[in-house]
C-alpha positions as CSV (number, residue, x, y, z in Angstrom):
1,X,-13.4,1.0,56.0
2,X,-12.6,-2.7,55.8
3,X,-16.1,-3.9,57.2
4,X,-17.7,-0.8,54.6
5,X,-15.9,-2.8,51.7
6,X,-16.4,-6.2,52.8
7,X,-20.3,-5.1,52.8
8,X,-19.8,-4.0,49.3
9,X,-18.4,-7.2,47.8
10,X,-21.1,-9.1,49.6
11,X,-23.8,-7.0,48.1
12,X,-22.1,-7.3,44.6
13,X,-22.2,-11.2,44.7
14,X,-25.6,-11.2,46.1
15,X,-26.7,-9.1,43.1
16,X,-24.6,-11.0,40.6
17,X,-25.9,-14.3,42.0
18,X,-29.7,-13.3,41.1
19,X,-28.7,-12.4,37.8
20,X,-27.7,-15.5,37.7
21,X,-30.5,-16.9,39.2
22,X,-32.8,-15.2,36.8
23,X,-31.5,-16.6,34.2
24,X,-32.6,-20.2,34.9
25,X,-31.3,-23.4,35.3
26,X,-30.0,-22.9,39.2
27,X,-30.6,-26.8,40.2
28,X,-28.0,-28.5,41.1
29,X,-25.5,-25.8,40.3
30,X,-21.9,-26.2,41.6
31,X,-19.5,-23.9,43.3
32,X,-17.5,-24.4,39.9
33,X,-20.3,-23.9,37.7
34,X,-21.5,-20.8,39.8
35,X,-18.0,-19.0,39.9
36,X,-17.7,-19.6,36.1
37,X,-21.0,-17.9,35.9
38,X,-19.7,-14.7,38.0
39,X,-16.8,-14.8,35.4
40,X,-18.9,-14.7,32.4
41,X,-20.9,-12.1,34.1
42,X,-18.2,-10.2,35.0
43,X,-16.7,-10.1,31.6
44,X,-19.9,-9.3,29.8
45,X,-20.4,-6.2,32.3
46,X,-17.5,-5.0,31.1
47,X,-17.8,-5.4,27.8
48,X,-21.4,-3.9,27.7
49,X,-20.5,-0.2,27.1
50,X,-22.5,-0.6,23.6
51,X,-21.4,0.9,20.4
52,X,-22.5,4.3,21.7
53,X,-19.3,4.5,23.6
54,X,-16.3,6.3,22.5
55,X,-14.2,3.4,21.4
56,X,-13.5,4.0,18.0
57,X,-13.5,0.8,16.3
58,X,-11.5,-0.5,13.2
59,X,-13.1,-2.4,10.1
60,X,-12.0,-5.9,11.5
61,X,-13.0,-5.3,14.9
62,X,-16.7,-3.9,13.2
63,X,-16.9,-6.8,10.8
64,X,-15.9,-9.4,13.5
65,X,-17.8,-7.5,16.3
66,X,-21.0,-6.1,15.3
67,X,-24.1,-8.8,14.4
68,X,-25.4,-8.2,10.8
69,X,-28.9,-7.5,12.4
70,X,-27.9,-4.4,14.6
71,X,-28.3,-0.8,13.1
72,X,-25.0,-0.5,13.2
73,X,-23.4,-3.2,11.2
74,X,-26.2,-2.3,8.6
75,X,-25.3,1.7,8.5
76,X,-21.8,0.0,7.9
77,X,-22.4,-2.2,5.5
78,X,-24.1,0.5,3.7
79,X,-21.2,3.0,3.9
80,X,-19.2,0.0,2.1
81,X,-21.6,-0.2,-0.6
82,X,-21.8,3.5,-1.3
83,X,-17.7,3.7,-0.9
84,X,-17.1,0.6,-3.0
85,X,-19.4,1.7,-5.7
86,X,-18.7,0.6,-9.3
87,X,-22.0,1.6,-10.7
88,X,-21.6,3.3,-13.4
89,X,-18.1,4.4,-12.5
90,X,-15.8,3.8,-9.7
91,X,-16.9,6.4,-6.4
92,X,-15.8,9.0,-7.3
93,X,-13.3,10.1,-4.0
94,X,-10.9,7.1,-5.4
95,X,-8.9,7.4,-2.1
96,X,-11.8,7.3,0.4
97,X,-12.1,3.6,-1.6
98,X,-8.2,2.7,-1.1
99,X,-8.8,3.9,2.8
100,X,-11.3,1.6,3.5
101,X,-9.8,-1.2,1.3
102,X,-6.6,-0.9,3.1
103,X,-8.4,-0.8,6.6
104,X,-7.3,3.0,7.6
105,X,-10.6,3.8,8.1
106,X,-11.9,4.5,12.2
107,X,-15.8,4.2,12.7
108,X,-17.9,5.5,15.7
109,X,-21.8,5.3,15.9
110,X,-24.2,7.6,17.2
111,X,-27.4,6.4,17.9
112,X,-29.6,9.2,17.3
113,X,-29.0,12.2,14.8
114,X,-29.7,14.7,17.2
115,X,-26.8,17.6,17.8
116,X,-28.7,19.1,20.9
117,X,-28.1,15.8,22.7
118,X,-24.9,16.0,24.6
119,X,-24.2,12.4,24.8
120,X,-24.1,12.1,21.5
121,X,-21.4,15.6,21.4
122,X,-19.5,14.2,24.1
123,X,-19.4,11.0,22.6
124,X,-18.4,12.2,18.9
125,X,-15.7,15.1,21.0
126,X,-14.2,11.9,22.8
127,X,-13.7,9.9,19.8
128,X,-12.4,12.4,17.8
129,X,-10.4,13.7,20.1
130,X,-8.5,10.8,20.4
131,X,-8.5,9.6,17.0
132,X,-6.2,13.2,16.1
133,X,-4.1,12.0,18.3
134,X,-3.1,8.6,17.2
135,X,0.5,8.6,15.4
136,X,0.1,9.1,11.4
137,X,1.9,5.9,10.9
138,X,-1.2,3.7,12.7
139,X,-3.6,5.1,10.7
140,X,-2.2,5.6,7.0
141,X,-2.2,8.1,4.2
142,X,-5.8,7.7,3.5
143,X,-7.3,7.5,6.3
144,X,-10.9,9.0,7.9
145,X,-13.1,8.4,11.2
146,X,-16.0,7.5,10.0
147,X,-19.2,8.7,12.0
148,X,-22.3,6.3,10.9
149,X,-25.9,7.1,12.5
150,X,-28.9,4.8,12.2
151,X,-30.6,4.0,8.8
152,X,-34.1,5.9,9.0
153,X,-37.1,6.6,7.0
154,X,-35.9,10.1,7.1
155,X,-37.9,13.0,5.1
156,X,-35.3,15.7,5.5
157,X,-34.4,18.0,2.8
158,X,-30.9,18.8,2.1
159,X,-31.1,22.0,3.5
160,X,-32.2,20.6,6.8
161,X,-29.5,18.0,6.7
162,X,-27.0,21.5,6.2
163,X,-28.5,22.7,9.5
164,X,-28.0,19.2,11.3
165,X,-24.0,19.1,9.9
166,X,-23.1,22.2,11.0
167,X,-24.9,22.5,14.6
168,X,-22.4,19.6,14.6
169,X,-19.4,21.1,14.5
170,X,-20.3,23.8,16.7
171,X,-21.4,21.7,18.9
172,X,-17.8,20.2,18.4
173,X,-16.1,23.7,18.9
174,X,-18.1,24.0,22.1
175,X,-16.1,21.2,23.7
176,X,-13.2,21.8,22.4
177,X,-10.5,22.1,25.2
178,X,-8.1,23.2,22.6
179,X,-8.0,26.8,21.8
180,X,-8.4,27.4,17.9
181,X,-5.2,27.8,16.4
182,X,-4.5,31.4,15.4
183,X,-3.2,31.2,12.3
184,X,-6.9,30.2,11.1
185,X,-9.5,32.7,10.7
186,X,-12.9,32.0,13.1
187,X,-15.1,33.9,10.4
188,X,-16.4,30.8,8.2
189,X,-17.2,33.4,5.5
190,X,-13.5,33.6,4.6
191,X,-11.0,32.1,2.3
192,X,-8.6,30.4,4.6
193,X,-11.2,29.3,7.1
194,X,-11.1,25.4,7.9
195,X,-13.1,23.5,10.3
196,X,-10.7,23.1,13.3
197,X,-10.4,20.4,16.7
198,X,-8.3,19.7,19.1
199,X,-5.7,22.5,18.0
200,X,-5.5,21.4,14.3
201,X,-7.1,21.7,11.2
202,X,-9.6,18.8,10.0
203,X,-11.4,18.3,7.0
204,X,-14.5,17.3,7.1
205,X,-17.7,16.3,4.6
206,X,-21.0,15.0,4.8
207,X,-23.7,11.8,2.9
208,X,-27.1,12.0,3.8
209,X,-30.0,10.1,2.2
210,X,-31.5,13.4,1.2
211,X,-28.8,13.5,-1.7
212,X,-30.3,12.1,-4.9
213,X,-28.6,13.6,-7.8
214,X,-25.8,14.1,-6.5
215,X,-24.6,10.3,-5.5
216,X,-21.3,11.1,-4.4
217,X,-23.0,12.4,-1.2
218,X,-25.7,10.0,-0.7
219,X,-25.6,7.4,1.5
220,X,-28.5,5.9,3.0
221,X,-28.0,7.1,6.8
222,X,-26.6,9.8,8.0
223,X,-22.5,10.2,7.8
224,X,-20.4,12.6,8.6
225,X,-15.9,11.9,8.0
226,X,-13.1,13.8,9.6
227,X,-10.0,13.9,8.0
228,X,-6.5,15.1,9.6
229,X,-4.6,17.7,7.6
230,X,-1.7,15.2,7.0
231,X,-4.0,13.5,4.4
232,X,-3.7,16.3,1.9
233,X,-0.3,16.9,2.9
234,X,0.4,13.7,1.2
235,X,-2.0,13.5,-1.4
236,X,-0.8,17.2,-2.9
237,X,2.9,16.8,-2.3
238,X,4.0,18.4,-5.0
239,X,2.2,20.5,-7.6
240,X,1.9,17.6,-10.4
241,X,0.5,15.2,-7.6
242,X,-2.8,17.4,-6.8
243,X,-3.3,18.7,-10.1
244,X,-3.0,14.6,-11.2
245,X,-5.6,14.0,-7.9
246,X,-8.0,16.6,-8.3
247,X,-8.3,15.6,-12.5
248,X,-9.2,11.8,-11.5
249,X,-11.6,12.8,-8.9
250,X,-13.4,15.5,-11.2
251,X,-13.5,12.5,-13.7
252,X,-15.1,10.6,-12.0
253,X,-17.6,13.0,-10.4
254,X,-18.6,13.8,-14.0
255,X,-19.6,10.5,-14.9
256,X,-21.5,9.6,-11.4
257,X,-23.4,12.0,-10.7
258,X,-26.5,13.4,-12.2
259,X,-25.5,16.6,-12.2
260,X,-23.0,18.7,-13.0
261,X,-19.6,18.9,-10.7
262,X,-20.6,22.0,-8.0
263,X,-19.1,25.3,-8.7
264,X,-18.0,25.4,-4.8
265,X,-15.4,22.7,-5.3
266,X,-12.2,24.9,-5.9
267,X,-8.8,24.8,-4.6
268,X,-8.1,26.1,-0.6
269,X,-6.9,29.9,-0.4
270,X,-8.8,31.2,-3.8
271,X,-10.4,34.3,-3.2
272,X,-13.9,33.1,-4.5
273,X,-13.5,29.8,-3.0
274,X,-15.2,28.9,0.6
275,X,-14.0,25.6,2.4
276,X,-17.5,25.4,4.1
277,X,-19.4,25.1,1.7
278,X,-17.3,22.4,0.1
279,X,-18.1,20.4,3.6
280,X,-22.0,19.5,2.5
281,X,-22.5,19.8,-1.2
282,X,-26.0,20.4,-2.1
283,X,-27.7,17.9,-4.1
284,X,-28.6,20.7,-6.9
285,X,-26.0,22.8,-8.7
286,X,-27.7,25.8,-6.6
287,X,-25.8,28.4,-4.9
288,X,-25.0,26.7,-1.5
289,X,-26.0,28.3,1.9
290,X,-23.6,29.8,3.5
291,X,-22.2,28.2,6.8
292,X,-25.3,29.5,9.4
293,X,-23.1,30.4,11.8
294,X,-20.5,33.5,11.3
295,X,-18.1,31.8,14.0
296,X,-18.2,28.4,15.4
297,X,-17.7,30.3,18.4
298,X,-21.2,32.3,18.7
């Protein structure tokens, strides 16, 4: 065993010491200059996971990180501009802007906005996964994980965009190594269904630069934001603090948006009222499609 892993660290310096070489400028290189190299090297291997991996990454760590030129320090950039809005009137979800202002916002990037590719499931399960598990107090009252894809010329429709959002989550439930908890229905087409992960309830919603009319659910890539259940817990306390909420946020969607505010935002538990469809507004004031899937579990 001892001469197997002595072989192993010679072959791993050997290797590290082309890369080295291939890099140029190998005359006259010292034994200090080479094993600073090997550091460097060894440092930036392990730092080279890319921003497809399942760290989840705060706004300092994005802003600090993440060159202005890569895809995904543009798609975030973007996602500020559209959260941050003041044009006409402040964006409309009021604390999705205090989230991100006060940094409670998590961000993982997908590289590609396809829901049949498993990396990009696992990736997404992983992340989430562990950001429902971080303790409420390191993440704050309005908080989201923020899940940004790559700004393309993309000629989707918004009904297309509906298909892509929810082969999501059910590519999500598929994962899931949590049973779903049982006092939640699994028929979508029900009033007390909710998008669930990890053994809890999430919500969930959906930009895509299909939206026009509606802007409060355009953005120009692809993003889809998880919120836990504490969120609402704190935002509708009491009685007067959600009717007070929901009245500012219905303000402001009348005023920034081109159209009227949708018929399928109403209050959890009403007998007309669907949660998934309040997930991806349309961009008309059309009926929405139902969820395409009866169960997240078919």
């Amino acid at each position: 065993m001892a001469t197997i892993a002595l072989a192993l660290v010679c072959a791993l310096f050997y290797i590290i010491f082309v890369l080295i070489s291939r890099n140029g400028n190998q005359k006259g290189l010292s034994h200090e200059g080479f094993f600073q190299r090997v550091t460097h090297l060894l440092q930036s291997i392990g730092q080279q996971t890319g921003p497809q991996g399942s760290k989840i990454l705060k706004r300092k760590e994005v802003e600090e990180t993440l060159s202005p030129t890569t895809w995904q320090r543009q798609s975030y950039d973007a996602f500020q501009a559209a959260v941050c809005s003041t044009d006409p009137v402040a964006f409309p979800c009021v604390y999705a802007t205090k989230g991100f202002k006060a940094k409670e916002h998590r961000y993982i990037f997908l590289d590609s906005e396809d829901m049949n590719n498993k990396k990009n499931i696992a990736t997404l399960a992983a992340a989430l996964r562990e950001y429902l598990t971080t303790p409420q107090s390191e993440l704050g009252p309005n908080t989201s994980l923020v899940v940004l894809f790559p700004i393309i010329n993309s000629q989707l429709s918004p009904q297309e965009y509906h298909q892509k959002y929810w082969d999501c989550l059910r590519a999500l439930r598929r994962v899931d190594t949590k049973p779903w908890p049982s006092h939640i229905p699994t028929d979508t087409d029900t009033p007390l269904w909710k998008f669930c992960f990890n053994g809890e309830p999430v919500f969930s919603a959906a930009m895509t630069p299909s939206h026009e009319k509606r802007r409060s659910r355009y953005a120009p890539c692809f993003c889809i934001v998880f919120q836990p259940n504490f969120v609402f817990d704190i935002l509708f306390a009491t009685d007067l603090k959600k009717k007070a909420a929901i009245s500012k946020v219905r303000g402001l969607l009348a005023d920034y948006d081109e159209v009227p505010i949708s018929p399928e935002l109403k209050n959890y538990g009403d007998a007309t009222g669907r949660e998934s469809k309040q997930y991806f507004i349309m961009d008309e004031n059309q009926s929405s499609p139902p969820c395409p899937y009866t169960s997240l579990d078919v």
